[in-house]
C-alpha positions in Angstrom: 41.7 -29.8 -12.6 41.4 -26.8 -10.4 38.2 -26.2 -9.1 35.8 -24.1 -10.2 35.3 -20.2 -8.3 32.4 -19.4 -7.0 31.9 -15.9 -8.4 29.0 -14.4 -6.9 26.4 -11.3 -6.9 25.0 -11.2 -3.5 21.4 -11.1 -2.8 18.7 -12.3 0.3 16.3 -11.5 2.9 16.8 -10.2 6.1 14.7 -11.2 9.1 15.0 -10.0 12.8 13.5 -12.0 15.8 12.8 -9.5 18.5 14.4 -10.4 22.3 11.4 -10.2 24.7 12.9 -8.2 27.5 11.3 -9.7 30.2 11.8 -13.5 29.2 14.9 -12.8 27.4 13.0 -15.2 24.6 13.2 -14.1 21.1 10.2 -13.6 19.6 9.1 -14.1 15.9 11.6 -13.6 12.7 10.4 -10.2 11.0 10.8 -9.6 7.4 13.0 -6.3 7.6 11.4 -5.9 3.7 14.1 -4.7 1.1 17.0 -3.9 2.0 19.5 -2.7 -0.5 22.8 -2.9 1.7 24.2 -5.6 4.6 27.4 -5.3 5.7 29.3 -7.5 8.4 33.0 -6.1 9.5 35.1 -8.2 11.9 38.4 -6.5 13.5 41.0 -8.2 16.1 43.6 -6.6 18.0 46.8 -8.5 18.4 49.4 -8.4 20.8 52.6 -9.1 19.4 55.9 -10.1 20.2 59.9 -9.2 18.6 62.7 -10.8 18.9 65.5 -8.7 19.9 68.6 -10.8 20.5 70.3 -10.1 17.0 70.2 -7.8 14.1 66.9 -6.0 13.6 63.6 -7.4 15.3 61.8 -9.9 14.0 58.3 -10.8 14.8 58.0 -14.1 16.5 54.9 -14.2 18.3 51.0 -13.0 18.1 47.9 -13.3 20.2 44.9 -11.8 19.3 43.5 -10.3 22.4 39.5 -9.3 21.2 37.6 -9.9 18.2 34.8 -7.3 17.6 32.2 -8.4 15.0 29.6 -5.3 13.7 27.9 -4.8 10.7 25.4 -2.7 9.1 22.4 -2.7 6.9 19.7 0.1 4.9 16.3 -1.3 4.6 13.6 1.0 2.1 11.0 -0.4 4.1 9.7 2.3 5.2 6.5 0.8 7.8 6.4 1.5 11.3 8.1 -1.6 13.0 11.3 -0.3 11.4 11.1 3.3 12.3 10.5 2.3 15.4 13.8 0.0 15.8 15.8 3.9 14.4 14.3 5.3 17.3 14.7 2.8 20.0 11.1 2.1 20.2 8.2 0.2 20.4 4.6 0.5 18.3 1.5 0.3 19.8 -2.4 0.5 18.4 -4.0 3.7 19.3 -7.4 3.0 20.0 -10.1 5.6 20.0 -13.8 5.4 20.8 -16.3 8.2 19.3 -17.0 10.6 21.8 -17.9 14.2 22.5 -15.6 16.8 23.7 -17.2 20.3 25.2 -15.5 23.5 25.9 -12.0 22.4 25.2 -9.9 25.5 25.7 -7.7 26.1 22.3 -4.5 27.8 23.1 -1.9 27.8 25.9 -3.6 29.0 29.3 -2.8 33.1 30.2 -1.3 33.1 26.1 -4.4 32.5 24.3 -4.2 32.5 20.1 -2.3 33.6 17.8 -4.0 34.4 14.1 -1.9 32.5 11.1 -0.8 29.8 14.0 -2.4 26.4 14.5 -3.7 24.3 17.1 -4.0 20.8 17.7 -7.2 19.6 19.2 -7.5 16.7 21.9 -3.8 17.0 23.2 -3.4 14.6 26.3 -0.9 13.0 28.2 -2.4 9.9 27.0 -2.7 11.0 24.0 0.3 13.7 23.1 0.0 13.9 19.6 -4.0 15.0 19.8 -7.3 14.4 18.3 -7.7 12.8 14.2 -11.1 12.3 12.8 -13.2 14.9 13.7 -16.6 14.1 12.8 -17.1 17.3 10.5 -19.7 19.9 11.2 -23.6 19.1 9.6 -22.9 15.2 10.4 -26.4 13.9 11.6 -25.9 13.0 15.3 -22.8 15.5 16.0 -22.0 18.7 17.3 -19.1 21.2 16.4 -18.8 24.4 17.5 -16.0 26.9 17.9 -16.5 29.1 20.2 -15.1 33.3 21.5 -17.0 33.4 24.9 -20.6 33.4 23.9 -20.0 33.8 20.4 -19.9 31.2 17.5 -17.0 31.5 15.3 -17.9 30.9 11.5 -15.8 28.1 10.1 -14.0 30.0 6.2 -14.2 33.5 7.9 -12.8 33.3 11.1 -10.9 29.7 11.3 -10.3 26.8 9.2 -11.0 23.1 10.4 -8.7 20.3 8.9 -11.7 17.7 10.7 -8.7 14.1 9.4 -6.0 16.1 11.7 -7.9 17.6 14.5 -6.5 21.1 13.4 -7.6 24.5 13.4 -6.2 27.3 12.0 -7.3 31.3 12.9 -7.8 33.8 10.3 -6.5 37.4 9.9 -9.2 39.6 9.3 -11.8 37.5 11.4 -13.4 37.6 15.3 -10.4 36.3 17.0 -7.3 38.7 18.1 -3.9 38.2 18.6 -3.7 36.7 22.8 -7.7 35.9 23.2 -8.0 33.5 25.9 -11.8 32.6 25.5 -12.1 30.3 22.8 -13.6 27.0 23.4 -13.8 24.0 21.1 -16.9 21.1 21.3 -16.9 18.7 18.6 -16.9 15.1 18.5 -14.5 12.2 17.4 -15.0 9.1 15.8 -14.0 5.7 16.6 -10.2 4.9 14.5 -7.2 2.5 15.1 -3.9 4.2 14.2 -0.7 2.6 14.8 1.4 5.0 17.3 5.3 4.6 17.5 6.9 5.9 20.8 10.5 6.1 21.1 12.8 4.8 24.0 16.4 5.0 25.2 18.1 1.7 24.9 19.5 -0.3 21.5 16.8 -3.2 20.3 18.2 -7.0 21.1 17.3 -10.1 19.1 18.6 -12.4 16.6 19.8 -11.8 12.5 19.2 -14.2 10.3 20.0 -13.9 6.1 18.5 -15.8 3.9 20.4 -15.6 0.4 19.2 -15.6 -3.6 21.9 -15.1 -5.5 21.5 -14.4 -8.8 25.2 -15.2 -9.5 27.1 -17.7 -7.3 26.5 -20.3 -4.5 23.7 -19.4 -1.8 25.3 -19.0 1.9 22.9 -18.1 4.6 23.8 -16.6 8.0 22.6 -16.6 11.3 23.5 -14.2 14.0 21.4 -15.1 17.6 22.8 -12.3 19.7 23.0 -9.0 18.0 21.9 -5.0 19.0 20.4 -2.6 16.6 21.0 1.2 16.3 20.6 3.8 14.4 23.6 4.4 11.5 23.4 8.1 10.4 20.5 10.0 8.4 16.9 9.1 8.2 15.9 11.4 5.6 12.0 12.3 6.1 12.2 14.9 3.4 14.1 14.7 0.0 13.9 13.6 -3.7 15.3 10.2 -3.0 13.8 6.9 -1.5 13.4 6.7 2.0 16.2 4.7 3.7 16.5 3.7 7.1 20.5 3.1 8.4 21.2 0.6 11.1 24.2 -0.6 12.8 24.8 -4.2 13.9 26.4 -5.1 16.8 27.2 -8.7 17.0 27.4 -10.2 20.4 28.4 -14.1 21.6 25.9 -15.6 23.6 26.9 -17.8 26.2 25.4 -20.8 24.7 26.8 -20.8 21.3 28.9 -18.7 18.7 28.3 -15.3 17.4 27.8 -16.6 13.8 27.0 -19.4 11.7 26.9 -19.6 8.0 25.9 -22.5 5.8 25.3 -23.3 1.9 21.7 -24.6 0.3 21.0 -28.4 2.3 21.1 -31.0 -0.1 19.5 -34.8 -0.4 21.3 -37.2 1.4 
């Protein structure tokens, strides 16, 4: 009786264990979240040998020379440990303590403003991106004030304030004019965590491990301990379809084992 096939409708998890770059230890396995695509590709390039004696050549001989394993995957998980593996990079928590800021110059020194444009408040090096939660003006116990020289700017006439962002916005038609170089922001922040993703240069190492639930078809699960991400085309921030990020997967041997094992569901002894 021949035996049965083993049609099947793939499905599973994917989970990445970060390489710690100083220990060289992989960390943790991270649930990558859903990922509707995972691909793995293997190529070989052969060397191959004819025989030429007689009549028309015939091939008698071939060594593979390399193997190259890759692969890819698109996970819909849009949260910020994945955007940062696109990017190269790392997150971090952003934390700020409620403080008060005086006579922050808005605009670029010798430039000043421009009315219609808008400026970020609380720009850094430490903290590039600028100020978020400005305590809004009339809070007990704060102070806001927008400032041409000696002069107090009226917030609806002369600028908008967008107090979550940190961003302010000058008004056609109000105090301020095109290249004034004397206005001077004091307000105060208050104390907020935000996650912060910073980008780097080199792909991310670690370890690939799938987990599958087929709905159809015998579960195989795969391991991969040496891989490197990168990014695999398009990250669309803006469109009318879900968010997907695109990796590739480079699959590496590591010296103390192969580059792949696979294995079906354990059963009782």
């Amino acid at each position: 009786m021949a035996a049965e096939n083993n049609y099947t409708l793939g499905r599973g998890e994917l989970y990445f264990a970060r390489r710690d770059p100083t220990t060289g230890l992989l960390k943790g396995e991270r649930y990558l979240g859903n990922t509707p695509e995972f691909n793995l590709t293997f190529e070989s390039e052969d060397l191959e040998h004819f025989s030429s004696d007689r009549g028309i050549k015939e091939l008698d001989k071939s060594v593979i020379l390399q193997i190259t394993r890759s692969g890819s995957l698109i996970t819909d998980n849009i949260n910020p440990e994945n955007v940062a593996l696109f990017f190269f990079g790392s997150t971090d928590a952003l934390t700020v303590a409620q403080a008060t800021v005086t006579d922050e110059v808005v605009g670029p020194a010798g430039i000043g403003v421009e009315i219609g444009m808008f400026y970020q408040l609380g720009m850094t090096s430490n903290n590039p991106t600028g100020a978020r939660k400005i305590i809004y003006p009339g809070t007990a116990g704060t102070t806001f004030a927008l400032k041409k020289g000696a002069t107090t700017l009226v917030s609806g006439t002369d600028y908008i304030l967008n107090a979550e962002k940190g961003r302010i916005e000058f008004l056609d038609g109000g105090a301020v004019a095109d290249g004034d170089t004397t206005i001077k922001a004091t307000y105060s922040v208050a104390a907020s965590v935000r996650t912060r993703i910073i980008s780097g240069s080199s792909p991310v190492d670690g370890a690939l491990r799938f987990i599958a639930y087929n709905p159809v078809g015998e579960n195989i699960d795969y391991y991969l301990p040496s891989v490197s991400l990168s990014p695999n085309g398009d990250y669309a921030l803006k469109g009318d379809e879900w968010q997907q990020i695109p990796f590739n997967v480079k699959v590496l041997k590591p010296a103390n084992g192969e580059a792949l094992y696979a294995e079906g569901s354990a059963v009782t002894a």
